[in-house]
C-alpha positions in Angstrom: 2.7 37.4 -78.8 -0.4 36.1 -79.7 -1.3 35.6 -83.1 -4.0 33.1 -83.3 -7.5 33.6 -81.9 -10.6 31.5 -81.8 -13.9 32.7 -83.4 -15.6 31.6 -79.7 -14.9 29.3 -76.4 -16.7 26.4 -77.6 -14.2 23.6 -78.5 -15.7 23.5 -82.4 -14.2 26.5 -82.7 -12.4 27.5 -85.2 -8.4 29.4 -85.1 -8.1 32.7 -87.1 -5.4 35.8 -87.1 -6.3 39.1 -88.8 -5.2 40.9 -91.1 -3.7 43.7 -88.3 -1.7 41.2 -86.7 0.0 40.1 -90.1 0.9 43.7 -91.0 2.0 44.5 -87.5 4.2 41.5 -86.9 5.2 40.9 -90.2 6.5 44.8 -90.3 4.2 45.4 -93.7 2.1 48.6 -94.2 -1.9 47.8 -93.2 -3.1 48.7 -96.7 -0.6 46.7 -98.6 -2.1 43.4 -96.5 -5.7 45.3 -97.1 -4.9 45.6 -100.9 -3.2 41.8 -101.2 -6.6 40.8 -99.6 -8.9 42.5 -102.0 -6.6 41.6 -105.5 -6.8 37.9 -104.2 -10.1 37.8 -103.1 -11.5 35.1 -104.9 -8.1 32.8 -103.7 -8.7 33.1 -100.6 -12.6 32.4 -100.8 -11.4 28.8 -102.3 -10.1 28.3 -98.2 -13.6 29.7 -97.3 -15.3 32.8 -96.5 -13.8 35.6 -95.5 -15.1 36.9 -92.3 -14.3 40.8 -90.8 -15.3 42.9 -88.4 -15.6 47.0 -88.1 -14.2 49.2 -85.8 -14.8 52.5 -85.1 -12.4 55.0 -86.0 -10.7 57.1 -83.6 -10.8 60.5 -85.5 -12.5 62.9 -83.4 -13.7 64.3 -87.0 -15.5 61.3 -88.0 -15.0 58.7 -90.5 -15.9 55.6 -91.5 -15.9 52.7 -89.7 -12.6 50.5 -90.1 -13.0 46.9 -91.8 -10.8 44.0 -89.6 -10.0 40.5 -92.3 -10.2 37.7 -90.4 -8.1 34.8 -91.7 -8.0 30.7 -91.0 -4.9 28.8 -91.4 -4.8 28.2 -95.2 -6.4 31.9 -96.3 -3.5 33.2 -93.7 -0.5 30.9 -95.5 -1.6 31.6 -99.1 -2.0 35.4 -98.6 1.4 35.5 -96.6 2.8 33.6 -100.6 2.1 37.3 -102.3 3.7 39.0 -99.7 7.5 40.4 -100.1 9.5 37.7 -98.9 11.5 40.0 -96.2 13.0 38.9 -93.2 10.1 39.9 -91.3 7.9 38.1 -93.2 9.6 34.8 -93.2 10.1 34.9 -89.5 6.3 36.0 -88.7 4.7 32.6 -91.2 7.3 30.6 -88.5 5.5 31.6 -86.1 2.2 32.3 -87.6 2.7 28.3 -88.5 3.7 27.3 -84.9 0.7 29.1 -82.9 -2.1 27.5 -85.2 -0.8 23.8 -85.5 -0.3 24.5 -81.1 -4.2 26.0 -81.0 -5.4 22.3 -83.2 -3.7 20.3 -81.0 -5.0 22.4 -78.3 -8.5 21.8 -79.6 -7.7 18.2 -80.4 -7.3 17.6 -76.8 -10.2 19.3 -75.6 -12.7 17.4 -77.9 -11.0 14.0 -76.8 -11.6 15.1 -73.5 -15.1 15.8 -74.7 -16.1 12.3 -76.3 -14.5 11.1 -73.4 -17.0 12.5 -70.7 -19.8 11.3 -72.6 -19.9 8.0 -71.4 -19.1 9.3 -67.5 -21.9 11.6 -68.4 -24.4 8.5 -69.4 -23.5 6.9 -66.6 -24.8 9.5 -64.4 -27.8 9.5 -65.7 -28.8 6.1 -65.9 -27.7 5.9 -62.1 -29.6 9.1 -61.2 -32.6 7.6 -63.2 -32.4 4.0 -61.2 -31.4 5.7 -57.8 -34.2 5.7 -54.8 -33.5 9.5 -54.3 -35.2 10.3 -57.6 -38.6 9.7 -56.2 -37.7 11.3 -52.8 -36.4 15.0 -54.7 -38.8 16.3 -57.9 -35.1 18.1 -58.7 -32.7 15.5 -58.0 -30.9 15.7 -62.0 -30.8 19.8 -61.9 -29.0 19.3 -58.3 -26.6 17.0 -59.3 -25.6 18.5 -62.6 -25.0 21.9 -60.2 -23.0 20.0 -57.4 -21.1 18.6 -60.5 -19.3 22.3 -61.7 -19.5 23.2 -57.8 -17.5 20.5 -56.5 -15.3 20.0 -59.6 -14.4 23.6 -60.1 -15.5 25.1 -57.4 -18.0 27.7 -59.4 -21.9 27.5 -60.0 -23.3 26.5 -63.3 -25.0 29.8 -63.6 -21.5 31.5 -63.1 -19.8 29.8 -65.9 -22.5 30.2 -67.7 -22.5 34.1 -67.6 -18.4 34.8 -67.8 -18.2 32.0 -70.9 -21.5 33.6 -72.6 -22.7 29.5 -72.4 -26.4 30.0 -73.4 -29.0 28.1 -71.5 -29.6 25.3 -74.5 -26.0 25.1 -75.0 -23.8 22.5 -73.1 -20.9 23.6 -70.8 -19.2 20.5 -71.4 -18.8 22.0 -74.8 -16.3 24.8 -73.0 -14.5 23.2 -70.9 -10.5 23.1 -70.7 -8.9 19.8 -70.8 -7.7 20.3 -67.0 -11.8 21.4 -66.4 -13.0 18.3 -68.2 -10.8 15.8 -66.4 -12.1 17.5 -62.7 -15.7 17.1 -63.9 -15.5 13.6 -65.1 -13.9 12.6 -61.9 -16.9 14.0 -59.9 -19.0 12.2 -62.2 -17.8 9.2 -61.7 -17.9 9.6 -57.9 -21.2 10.2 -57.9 -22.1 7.5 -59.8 -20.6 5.3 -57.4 -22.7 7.0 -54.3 -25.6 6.8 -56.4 -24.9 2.8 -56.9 -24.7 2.5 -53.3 -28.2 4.0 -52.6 -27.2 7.3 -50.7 -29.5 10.4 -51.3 -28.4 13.9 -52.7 -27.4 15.0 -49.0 -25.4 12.6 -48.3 -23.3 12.5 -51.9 -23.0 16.5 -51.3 -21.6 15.6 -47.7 -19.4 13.3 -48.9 -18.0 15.1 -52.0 -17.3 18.2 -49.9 -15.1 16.0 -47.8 -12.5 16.2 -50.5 -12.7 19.3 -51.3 -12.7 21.2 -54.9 -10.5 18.9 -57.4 -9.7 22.0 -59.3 -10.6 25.4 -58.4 -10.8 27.7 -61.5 -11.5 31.7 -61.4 -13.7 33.2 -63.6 -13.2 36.9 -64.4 -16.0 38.8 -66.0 -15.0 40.7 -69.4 -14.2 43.8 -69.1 -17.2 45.8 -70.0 -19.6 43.2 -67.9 -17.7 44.2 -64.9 -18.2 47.8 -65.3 -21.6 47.5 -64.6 
């Protein structure tokens, strides 16, 4: 079961469950964890603010829309202390507890990763900046950052960008998986060394494809982008 989300992709991102998930898993009527929620309000804005979204309701007659509490690790904990200490309840904050420390370590890992590829990713450009081939193609940093993602994992730059929603300004770097990052630092790297030995962009592509993908990802489209 899934408790824990994160509010986006990116690896700043931050873990959150909602108030649904406590008062399905934690067997607790939804407007019992609504009310706690509202009588503690100003508790759990000491943790920071509290973030919801709506939902439509599902009464063919109407109604208004329904409001979702989204909670971070501390406003979830504290809230859980003025619940009914069942059985239920105690078993749910073991878990609850378990999925967010695995999610920061998860994200721990993945902005390691990220500090990590920085310096694979300054190589690369000082040796695309002192290669010959710069002066030979006008697009010779754009094609190398695209054979990067291609020959890493196997999709375009323009692909990830769409099924991640990475906007144009935004770095994919920032949404990699630790598996992701380590392919694309390794292709960096090789790079680098083609570019240190003075081939052009042909013959690094050449070379690269020679190996093969280091690690083929698939990227699914969300549900309602697929539909169209």
């Amino acid at each position: 079961m899934d408790l824990v989300t994160l509010t986006s992709q990116r690896l700043d991102a931050e873990p959150y469950t909602t108030a649904e998930i406590i008062s399905k898993y934690a067997e607790i009527d939804p407007r019992t964890v609504n009310n706690r929620i509202n009588q503690y309000k100003f508790d759990l804005l000491e943790f920071g603010a509290l973030e919801f979204s709506t939902i439509k309701t599902l009464n063919p007659n109407g109604g208004r829309p329904r409001k979702i509490w989204r909670l971070n690790e501390e406003q979830a904990m504290l809230l859980i202390t003025y619940l009914d200490n069942t059985k239920p309840v105690r078993q749910f904050k073991k878990a609850l507890i378990k999925q967010f420390t695995a999610m920061k370590r998860a994200l721990i890992e993945r902005q390691a990763k990220f500090e990590l590829g920085k310096e694979f990713s300054k190589s690369l450009h000082d040796a695309i900046k002192e290669s010959p081939a710069l002066g030979e193609h006008n697009h010779l940093y754009i094609n190398v950052n695209k054979l990067v993602y291609k020959q890493a994992l196997g999709v375009s730059t323009k692909e990830l960008r769409k099924v991640r929603g990475i906007s144009v300004n935004d770095t994919i770097t920032n949404y990699l998986s630790p598996s992701e990052a380590d392919a694309v630092r390794k292709v960096k790297s090789q790079i680098t060394a083609l570019l240190d030995m003075k081939l052009n962009y042909q013959q690094i592509k050449a070379a690269l494809q020679v190996q093969g993908i280091v690690y083929q990802i698939r990227l699914t489209l969300p549900a309602k982008a697929a539909s169209h």
